[in-house]
PALOVEX-55624 format. One record per atom (N, C-alpha, C): residue number from 1; chain; atom name; residue in three letters; x, y, z. Coordinates in nm, 3 decimals. Layout:
BEGIN
   nr  kette  atom  rest       c1       c2       c3
  NUM      A    CA   ALA        X        Y        Z
...
This chain:
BEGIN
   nr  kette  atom  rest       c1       c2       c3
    1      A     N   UNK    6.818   -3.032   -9.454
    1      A    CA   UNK    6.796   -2.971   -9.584
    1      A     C   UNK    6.904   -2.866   -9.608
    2      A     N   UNK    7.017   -2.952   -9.658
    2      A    CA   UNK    7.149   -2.769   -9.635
    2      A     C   UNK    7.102   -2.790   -9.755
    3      A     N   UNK    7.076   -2.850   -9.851
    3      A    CA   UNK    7.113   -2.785  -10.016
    3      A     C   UNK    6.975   -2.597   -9.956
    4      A     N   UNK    6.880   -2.619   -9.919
    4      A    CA   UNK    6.765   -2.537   -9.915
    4      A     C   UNK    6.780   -2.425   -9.864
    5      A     N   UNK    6.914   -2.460   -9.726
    5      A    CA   UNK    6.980   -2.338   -9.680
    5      A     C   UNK    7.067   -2.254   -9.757
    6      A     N   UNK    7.122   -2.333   -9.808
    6      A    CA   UNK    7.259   -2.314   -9.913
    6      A     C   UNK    7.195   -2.176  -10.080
    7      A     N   UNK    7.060   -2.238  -10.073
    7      A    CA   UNK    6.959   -2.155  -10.176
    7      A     C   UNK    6.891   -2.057  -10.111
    8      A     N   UNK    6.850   -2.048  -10.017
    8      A    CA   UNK    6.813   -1.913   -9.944
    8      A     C   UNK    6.926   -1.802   -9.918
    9      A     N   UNK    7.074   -1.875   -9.899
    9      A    CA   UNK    7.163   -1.785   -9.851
    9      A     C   UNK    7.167   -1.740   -9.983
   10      A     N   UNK    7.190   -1.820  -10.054
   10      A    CA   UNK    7.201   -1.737  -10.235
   10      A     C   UNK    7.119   -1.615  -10.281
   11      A     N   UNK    6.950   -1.654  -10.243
   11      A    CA   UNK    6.872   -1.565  -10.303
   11      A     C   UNK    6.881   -1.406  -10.203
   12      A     N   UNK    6.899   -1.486  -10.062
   12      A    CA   UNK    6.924   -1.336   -9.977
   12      A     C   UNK    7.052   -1.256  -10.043
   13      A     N   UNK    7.137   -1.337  -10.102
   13      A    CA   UNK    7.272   -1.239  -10.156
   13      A     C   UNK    7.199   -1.152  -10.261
   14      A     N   UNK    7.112   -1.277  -10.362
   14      A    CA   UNK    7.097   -1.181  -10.463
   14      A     C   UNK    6.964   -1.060  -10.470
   15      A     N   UNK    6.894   -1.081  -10.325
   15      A    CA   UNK    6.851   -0.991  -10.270
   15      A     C   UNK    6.854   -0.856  -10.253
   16      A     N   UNK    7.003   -0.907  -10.215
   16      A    CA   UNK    7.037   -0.787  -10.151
   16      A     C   UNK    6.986   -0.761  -10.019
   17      A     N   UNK    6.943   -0.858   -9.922
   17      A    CA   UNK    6.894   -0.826   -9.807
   17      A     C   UNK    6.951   -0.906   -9.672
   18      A     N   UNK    6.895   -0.914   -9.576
   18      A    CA   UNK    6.997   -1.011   -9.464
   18      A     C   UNK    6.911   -1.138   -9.464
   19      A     N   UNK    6.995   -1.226   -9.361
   19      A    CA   UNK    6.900   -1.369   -9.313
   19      A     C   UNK    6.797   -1.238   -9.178
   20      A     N   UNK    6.853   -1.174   -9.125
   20      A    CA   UNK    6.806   -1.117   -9.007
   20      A     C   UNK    6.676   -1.064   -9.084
   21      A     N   UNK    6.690   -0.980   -9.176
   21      A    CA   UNK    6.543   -0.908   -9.243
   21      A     C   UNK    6.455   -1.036   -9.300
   22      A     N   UNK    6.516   -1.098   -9.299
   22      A    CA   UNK    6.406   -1.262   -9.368
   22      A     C   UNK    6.343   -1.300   -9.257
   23      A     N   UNK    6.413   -1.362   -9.147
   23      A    CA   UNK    6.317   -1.356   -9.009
   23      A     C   UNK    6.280   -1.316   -8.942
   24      A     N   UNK    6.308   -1.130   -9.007
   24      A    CA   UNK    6.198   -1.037   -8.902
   24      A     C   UNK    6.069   -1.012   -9.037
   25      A     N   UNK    6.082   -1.063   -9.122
   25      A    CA   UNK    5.945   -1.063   -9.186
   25      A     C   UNK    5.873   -1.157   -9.172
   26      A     N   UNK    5.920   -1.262   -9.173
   26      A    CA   UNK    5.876   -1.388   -9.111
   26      A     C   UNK    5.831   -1.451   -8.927
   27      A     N   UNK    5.807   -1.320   -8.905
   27      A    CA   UNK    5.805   -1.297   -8.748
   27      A     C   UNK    5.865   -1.401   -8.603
   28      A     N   UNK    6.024   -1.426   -8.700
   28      A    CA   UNK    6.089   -1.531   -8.603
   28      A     C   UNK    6.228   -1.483   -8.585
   29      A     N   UNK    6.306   -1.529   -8.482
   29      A    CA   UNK    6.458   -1.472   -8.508
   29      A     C   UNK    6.510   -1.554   -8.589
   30      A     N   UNK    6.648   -1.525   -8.644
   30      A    CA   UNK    6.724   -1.573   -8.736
   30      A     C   UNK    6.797   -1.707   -8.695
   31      A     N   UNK    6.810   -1.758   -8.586
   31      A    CA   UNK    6.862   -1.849   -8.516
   31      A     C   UNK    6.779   -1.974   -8.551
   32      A     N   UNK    6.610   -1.958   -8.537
   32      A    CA   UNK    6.508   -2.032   -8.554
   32      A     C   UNK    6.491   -2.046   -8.708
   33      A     N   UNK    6.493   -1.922   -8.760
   33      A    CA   UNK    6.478   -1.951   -8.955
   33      A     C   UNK    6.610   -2.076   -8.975
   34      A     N   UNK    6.754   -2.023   -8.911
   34      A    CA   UNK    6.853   -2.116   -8.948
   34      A     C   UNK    6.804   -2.253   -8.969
   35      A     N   UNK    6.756   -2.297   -8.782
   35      A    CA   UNK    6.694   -2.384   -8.786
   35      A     C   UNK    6.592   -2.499   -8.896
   36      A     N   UNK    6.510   -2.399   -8.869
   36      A    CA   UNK    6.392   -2.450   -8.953
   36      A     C   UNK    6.469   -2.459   -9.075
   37      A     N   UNK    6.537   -2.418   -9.187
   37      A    CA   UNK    6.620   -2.392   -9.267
   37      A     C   UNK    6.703   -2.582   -9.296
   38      A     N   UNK    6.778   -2.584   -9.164
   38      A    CA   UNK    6.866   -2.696   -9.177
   38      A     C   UNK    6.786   -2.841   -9.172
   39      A     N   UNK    6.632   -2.805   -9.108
   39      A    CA   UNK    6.596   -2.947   -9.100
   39      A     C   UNK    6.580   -2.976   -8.958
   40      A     N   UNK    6.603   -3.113   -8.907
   40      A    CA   UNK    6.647   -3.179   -8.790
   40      A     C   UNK    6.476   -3.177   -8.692
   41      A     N   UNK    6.532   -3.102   -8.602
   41      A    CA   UNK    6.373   -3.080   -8.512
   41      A     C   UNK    6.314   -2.944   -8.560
   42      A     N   UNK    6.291   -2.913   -8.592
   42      A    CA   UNK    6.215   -2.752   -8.688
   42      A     C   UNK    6.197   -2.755   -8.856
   43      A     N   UNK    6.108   -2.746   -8.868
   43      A    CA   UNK    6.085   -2.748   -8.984
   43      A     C   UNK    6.010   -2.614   -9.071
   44      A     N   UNK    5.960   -2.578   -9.192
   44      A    CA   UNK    5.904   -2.468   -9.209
   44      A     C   UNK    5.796   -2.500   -9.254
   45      A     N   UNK    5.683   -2.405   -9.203
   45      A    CA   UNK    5.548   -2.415   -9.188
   45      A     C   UNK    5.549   -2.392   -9.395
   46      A     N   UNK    5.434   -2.482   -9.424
   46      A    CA   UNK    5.347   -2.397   -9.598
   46      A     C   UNK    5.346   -2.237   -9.593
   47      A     N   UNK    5.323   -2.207   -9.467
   47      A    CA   UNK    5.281   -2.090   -9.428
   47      A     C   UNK    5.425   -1.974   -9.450
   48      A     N   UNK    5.524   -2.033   -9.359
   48      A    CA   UNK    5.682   -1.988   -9.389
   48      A     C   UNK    5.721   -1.952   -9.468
   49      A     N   UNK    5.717   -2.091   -9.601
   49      A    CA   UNK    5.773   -2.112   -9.690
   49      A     C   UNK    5.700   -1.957   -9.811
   50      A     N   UNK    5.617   -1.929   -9.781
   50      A    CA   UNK    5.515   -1.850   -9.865
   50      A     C   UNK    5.573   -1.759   -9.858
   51      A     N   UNK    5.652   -1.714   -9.754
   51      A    CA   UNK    5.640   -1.564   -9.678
   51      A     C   UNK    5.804   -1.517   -9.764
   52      A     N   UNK    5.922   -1.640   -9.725
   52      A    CA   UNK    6.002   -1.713   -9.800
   52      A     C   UNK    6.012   -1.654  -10.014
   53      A     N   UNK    5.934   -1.715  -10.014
   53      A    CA   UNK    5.915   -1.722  -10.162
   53      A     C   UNK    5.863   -1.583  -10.204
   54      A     N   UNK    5.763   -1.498  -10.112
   54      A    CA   UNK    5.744   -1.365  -10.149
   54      A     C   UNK    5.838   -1.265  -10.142
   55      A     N   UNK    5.888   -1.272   -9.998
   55      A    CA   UNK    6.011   -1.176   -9.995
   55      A     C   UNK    6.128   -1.166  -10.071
   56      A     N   UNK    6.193   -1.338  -10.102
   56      A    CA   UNK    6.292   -1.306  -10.183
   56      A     C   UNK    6.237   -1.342  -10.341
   57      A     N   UNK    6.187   -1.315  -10.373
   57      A    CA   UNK    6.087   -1.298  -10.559
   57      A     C   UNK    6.133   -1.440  -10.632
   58      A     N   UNK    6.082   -1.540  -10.512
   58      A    CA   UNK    6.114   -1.657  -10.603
   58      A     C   UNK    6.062   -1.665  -10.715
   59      A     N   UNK    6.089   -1.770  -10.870
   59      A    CA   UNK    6.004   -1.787  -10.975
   59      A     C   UNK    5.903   -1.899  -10.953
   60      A     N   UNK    5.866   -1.950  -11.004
   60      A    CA   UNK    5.787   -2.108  -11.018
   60      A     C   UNK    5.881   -2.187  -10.984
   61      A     N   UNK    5.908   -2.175  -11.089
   61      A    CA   UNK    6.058   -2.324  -11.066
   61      A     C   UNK    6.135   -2.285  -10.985
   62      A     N   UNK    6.189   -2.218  -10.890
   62      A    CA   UNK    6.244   -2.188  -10.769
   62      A     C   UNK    6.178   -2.278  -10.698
   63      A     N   UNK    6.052   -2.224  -10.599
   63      A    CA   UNK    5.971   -2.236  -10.570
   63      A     C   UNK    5.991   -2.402  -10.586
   64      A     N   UNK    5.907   -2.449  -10.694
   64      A    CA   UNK    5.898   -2.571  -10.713
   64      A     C   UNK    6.059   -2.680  -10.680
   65      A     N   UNK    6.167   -2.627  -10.713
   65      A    CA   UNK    6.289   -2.684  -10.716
   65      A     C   UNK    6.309   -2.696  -10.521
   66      A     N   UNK    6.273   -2.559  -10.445
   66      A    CA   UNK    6.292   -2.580  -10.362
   66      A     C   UNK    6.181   -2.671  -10.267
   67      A     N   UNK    6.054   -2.674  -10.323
   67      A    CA   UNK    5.970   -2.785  -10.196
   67      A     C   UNK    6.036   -2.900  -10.248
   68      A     N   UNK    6.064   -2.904  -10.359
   68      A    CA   UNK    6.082   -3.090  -10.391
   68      A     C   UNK    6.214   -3.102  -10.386
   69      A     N   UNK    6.370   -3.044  -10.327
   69      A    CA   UNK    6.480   -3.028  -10.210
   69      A     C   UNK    6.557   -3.061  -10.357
   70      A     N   UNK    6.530   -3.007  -10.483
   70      A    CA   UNK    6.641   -3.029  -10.591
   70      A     C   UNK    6.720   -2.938  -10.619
């Protein structure tokens, strides 16, 4: 899933915050968010994704654009 990574790195810019503060709110290191992030063997929990979407102030259609990988 890089387009999904590629949109998290965006919203953390427009954040204003790190990948590191995203997976210490998300109570994982940043190595593992990458992970889970790119796909492959890790994936992100409903649960993640929530935590995800709160911290960086996704909208709806964020949100929505990003579960359905558009």
């Amino acid at each position: 899933m890089v387009k999904g990574t590629n949109f998290i790195k965006q919203k953390i810019i427009e954040q204003n915050t790190t990948q590191e503060a995203l997976a210490t709110a998300m109570g994982i290191n940043r190595s593992t968010l990458y992970r889970k992030l790119k796909g492959g063997t890790s994936y992100l929990t409903l649960g993640e994704a929530r935590i995800i979407f709160d911290y960086l102030n996704f909208s709806e259609e964020e949100k929505s654009d990003f579960l359905l990988g558009q």
